[in-house]
N, C-alpha and C positions, 0 to 999 in steps of 0.2 A: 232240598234238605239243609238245617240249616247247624252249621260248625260251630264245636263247644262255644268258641267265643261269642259268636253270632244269636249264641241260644241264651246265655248269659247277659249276653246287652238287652235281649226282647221280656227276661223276666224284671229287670230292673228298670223298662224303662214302659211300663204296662200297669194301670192301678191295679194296687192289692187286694184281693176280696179277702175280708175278714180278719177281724182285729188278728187274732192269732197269729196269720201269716205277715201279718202289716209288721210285730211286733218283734218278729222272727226275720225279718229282712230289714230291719233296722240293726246299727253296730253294738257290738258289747259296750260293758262302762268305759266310761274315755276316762273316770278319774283312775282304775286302772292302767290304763294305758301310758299313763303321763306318767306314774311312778316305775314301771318299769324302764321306762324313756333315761326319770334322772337316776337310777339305779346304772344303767349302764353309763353314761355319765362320770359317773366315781368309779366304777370297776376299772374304765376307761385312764380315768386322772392313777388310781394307784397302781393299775401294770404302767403306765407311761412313767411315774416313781421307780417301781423297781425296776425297770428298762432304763432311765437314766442313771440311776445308781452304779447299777451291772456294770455301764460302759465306763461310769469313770472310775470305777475301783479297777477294771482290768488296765485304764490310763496309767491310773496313780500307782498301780503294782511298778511299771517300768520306771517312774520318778521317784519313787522310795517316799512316797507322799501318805502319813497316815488319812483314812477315812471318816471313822469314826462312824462304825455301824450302828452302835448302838444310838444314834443321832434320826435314823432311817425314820424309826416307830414314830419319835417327836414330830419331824416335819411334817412327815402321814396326817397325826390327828391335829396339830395345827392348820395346818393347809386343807383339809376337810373340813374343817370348824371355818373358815375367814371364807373359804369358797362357797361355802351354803350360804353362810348372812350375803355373800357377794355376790347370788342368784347366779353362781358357774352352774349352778343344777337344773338350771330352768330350764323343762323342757323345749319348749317355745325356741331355745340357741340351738338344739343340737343338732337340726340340719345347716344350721349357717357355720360353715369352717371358721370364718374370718372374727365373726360375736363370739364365738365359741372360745377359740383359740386367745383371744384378747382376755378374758374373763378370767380365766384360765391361768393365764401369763401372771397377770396384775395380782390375783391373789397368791401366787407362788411367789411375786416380787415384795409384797407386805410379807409373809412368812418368813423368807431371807432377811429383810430391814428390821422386823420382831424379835429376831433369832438374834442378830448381831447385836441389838439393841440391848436385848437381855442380858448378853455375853460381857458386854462393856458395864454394866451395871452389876455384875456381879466379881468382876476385875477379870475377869478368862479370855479378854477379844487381845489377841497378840494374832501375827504375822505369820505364824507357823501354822494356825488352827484357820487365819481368815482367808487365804488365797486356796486351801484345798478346799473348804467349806463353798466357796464361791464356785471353785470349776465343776462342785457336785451338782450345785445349785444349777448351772445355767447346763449340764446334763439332763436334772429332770427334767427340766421345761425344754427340753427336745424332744422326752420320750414323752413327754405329757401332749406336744403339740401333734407329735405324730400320730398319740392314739386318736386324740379329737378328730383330728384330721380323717383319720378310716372311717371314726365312728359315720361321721358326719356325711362321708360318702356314701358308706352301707344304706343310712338312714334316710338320707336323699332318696336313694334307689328303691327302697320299700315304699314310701309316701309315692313318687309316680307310680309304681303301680300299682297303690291303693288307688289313689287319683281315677286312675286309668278302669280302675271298676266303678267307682261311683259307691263304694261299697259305706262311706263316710257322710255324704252327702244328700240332704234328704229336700228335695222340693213337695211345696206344695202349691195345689191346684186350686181356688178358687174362684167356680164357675168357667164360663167356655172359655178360657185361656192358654190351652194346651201348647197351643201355635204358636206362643212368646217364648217356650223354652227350644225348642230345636230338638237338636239330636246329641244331645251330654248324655254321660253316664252318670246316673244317681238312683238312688228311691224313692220315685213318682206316687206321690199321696194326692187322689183325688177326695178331698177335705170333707164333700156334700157327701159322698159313697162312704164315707168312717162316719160321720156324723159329728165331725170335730168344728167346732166356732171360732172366730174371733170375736170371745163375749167376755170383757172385763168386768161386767157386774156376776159371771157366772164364774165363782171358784171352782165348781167339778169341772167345767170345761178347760178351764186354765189349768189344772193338776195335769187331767187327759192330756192335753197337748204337751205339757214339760214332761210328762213322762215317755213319751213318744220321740220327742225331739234332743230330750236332755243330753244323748249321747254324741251325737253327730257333732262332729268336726263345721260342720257348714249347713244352715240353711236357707234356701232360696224359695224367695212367696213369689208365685204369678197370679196377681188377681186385676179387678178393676180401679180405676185412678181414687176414686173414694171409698176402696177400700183398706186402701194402703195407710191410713192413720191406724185403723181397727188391729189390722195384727202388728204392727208398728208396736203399741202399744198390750197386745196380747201375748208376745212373745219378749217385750221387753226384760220379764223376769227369769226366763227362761236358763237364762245361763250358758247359752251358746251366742256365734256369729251368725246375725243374722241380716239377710238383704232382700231387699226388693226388687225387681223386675221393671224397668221405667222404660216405654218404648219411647217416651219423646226424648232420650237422650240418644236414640241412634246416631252413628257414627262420630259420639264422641267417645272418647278412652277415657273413662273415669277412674279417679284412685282414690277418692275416698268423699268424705262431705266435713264442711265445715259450717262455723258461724261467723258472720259479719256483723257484729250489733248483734240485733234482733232478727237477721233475716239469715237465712242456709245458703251454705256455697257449696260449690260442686269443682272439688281438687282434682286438676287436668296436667298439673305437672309438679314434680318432686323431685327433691337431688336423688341419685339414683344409688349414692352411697350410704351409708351412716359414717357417720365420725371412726366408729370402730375399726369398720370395712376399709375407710381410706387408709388409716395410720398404717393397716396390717399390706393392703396394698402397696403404700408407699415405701413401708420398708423390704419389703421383697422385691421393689424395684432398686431401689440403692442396693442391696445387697448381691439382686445380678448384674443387674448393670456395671457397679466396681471393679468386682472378679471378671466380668467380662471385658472390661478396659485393661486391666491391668497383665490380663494375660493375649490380649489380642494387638498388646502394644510394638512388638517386637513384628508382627504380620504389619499392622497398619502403615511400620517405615518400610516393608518392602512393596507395598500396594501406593506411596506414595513415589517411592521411586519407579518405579514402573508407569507410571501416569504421567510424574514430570517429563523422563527419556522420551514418550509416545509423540506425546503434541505439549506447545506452551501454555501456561496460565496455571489458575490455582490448583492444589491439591482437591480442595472442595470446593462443594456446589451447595450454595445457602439459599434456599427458596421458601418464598412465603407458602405457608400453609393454614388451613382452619384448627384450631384448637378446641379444646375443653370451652366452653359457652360462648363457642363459634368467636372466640379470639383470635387473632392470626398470631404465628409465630413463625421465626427463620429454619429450618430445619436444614440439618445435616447429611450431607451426601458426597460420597467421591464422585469426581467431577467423570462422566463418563462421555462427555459431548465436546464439542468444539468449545475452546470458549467462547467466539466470536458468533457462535449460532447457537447461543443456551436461548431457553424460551422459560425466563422466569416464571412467566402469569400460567404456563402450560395452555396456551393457545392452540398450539398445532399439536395432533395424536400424533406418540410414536408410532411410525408404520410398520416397525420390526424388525429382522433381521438386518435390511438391505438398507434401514434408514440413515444417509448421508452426514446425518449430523452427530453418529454415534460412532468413537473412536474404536482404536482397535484395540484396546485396554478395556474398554467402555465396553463391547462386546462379551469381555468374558465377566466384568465382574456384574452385570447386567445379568445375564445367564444365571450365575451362579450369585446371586443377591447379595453380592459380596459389597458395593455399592450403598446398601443399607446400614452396613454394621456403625458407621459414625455416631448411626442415633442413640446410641450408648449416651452420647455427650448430652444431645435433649434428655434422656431420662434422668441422668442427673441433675442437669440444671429444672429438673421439676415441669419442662413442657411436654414430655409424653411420659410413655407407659410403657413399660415391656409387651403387656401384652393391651390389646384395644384394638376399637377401629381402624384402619391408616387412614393420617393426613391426607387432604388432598387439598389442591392447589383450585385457587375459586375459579377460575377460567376452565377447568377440566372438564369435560363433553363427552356423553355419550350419544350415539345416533345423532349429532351435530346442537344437541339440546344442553346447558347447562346441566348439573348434576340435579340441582333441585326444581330442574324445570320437568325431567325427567317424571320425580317422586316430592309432592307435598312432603313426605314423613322424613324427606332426608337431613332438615337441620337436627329432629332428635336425637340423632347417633351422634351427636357434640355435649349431650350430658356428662361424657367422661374423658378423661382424657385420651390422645389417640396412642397409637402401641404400635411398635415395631412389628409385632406378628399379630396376628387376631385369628375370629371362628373363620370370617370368609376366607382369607387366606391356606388354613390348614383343610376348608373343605376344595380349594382348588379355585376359586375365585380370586385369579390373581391377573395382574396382566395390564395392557389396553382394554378399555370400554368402546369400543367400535360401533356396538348395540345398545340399547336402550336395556334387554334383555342381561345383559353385562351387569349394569348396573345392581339394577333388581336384583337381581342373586346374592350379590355383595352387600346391598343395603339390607335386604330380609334377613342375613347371618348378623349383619352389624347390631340389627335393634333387639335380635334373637339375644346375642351376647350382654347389651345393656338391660335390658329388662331382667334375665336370668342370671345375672352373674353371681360367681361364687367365688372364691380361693382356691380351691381344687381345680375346679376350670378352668383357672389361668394357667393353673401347672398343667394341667392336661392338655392346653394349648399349647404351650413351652415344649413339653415332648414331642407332640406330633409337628411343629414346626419342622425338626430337623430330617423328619421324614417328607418333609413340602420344599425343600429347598431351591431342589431343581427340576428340570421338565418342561416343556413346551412354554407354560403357560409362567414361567418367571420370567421368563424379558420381557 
């Protein structure tokens, strides 16, 4: 007998008889869809306005700082007017926190430079009116980033599990091709059973099909290799995402097509960031990274002295590591070993608890990852990440095999920079690689993490770090 879910997947993934029910198991309008998206969007940016507001007028109450409420309505319909032409409403961002949140930023930073700009041009910008106007300003765009922020995770979580029905996504079947799609969630159109074509001298066919497909988020053709011009071009005007099915590109990982001259390319690697994504990244790493220097500084001289007292040599421990497009760099570490038995290249696996070359200082801060915190210093000087991959040193082995001898895919996870904490990490993938199996775990979160990364994620990673700190599996 078979479970809602299970009953669910077998009607979606089984041809439709009958236009009706074909037409009925396809999604509502998507141009609907999209304007609710940037409707929430602005609801989004003006509670994060009157949430930034809120907090600094109850600021400015305890400084005796006028406001200037009736300033509020202004900014609203400016900052709504520069954010629309500035595509903040684009559907298309608002599951990306980082696009999103930039967009966002930027056009509330013209609305401030606007404002001031007006103020000085009409003779009003004096020192009294422009330092409380500014702490209002950099208010809302807290409450503005944190609403994006929610939005953006709510909205993530509704699209998987839209995703996750196939409820958006419509394949279609031309001839005996069934076999090429697998086992996805979508709505399976066997194309010959509707009687729909890829016929570009036939406008009723071309209407038929855009009216079938018009709504879908994604569609996917499986047909034969020379038919693949025909709907190529039959669905060109369609107005949706539309792809094809190509089995001789098995076991490549395609990301998109290009042109060379005259001839198609097949894009196999990309920076994994956008510009936007980096900036918002980078400065959330300076931003923890700082505060966490600055207040961990007064801990770091007594974890230095403790280290000197144990055994002779340096405070730290500087070893090369792989970087961002598999660059080396020297990374930072309390020195927790001998110094006269460090093993730069990490040649030898720590054997754990009992291993001779690891001091008695070295033991607890090893344990308790205390050992790590230096890397604050790479993240400012711009070689890691808060959060990312970890570094790891090119000599390091699992089941006595280099790391990449282990896994072809393991130079990918060097598309971003590496991170003091990451996904493998907070799912418990920490430790010695002893196994081959070690490894694997670690590398399948690592390319999990760069392929999906988000800004939220990273914070979500950040959290659960300090729930991962310690336990067997940190030394």
């Amino acid at each position: 007998m078979l479970t809602s879910n299970q009953a669910q997947a077998s009607i979606l993934h089984v041809p439709i008889s009958g236009a009706s029910d074909l037409e009925l198991a396809l999604p509502g309008a998507k141009s609907l869809r999209t304007i609710i998206v940037s409707v929430k969007l602005a609801a989004a940016d003006l509670a994060g306005l009157a949430l930034g507001y809120a907090g600094a007028a109850l600021f400015a109450h305890h400084l005796g700082w006028p406001m200037g409420a009736r300033l509020v309505p202004v900014i609203a319909g400016m900052y709504s007017l520069i954010a629309f032409y500035g595509r903040s409403y684009a559907p298309a961002i608002a599951t990306s926190a980082a696009t999103s949140v930039c967009r966002a930023s930027l056009a509330l930073i013209v609305t401030f430079l606007s404002m001031v700009f007006g103020a000085a041009l009409l003779g009003g910008l004096s020192a009294a009116w422009l330092w409380p106007f500014a702490g209002m300003m950099v208010a809302m765009m807290l409450g503005i980033t944190t609403a994006r922020v929610a939005l953006a995770m709510v909205l993530s979580a509704r699209r998987s599990r839209s995703r996750g029905t196939g409820r958006h996504t419509v394949v279609l079947v031309d001839g005996d091709h069934r076999g090429l799609i697998g086992d996805v969630a979508g709505v399976i159109v066997d194309v010959a059973a509707h009687g729909l074509r890829a016929d570009v001298n036939d406008p009723a066919a071309l209407a038929r099909l855009g009216r079938l497909v018009g709504n879908a988020d994604r569609v996917v053709v499986a047909c034969a290799a020379d038919r693949r011009a025909s709907w190529s071009a039959a669905l060109g005007g369609a107005n949706v995402p539309v792809e094809l099915l190509v089995e001789e590109m098995d076991g490549l990982v395609p990301l998109g097509a290009g042109m060379f001259g005259a001839s198609p390319t097949l894009k196999v690697a990309a920076e994994s960031l956008t510009p936007e994504e980096r900036l918002l990244k980078r400065l959330f790493d300076i931003a923890v990274a700082g505060v966490a220097l600055l207040l961990l500084l007064p801990f770091f001289a007594l974890v230095a002295v403790a280290i000197k007292l144990d055994s002779p040599g340096p405070v730290f421990f500087r070893q090369p590591r792989v970087g961002r497009s598999n660059r080396p760099f020297r990374m930072h570490k309390f020195r927790s070993m001998r110094a006269d038995m460090h093993d730069v290249h990490a040649n030898r696996l720590t054997t754990g608890r009992d291993d001779d070359r690891v001091t008695r200082v070295g033991r607890i801060i090893r344990a308790t990852s205390i050992d790590e915190l230096p890397q604050v210093i790479d993240v400012l000087l711009g070689h890691m990440s808060i959060v990312g991959p970890r570094p790891h040193a090119l000599g390091a082995k699992a089941g006595g095999k280099l790391y990449w001898e282990v896994d072809g895919d393991y130079w990918r996870r060097h598309s971003v920079k590496p991170g003091i904490t990451g996904l493998a990490q907070v799912r418990g993938f920490r430790g010695t690689t002893f196994e081959e199996e070690d490894l694997r775990n670690r590398l399948a979160s690592d390319l999990e993490y760069v392929e999906n990364w988000s800004f939220t994620g990273d914070i979500w990673i950040v959290l659960r770090t300090f729930m991962a700190l310690t336990g067997q599996r940190a030394f």
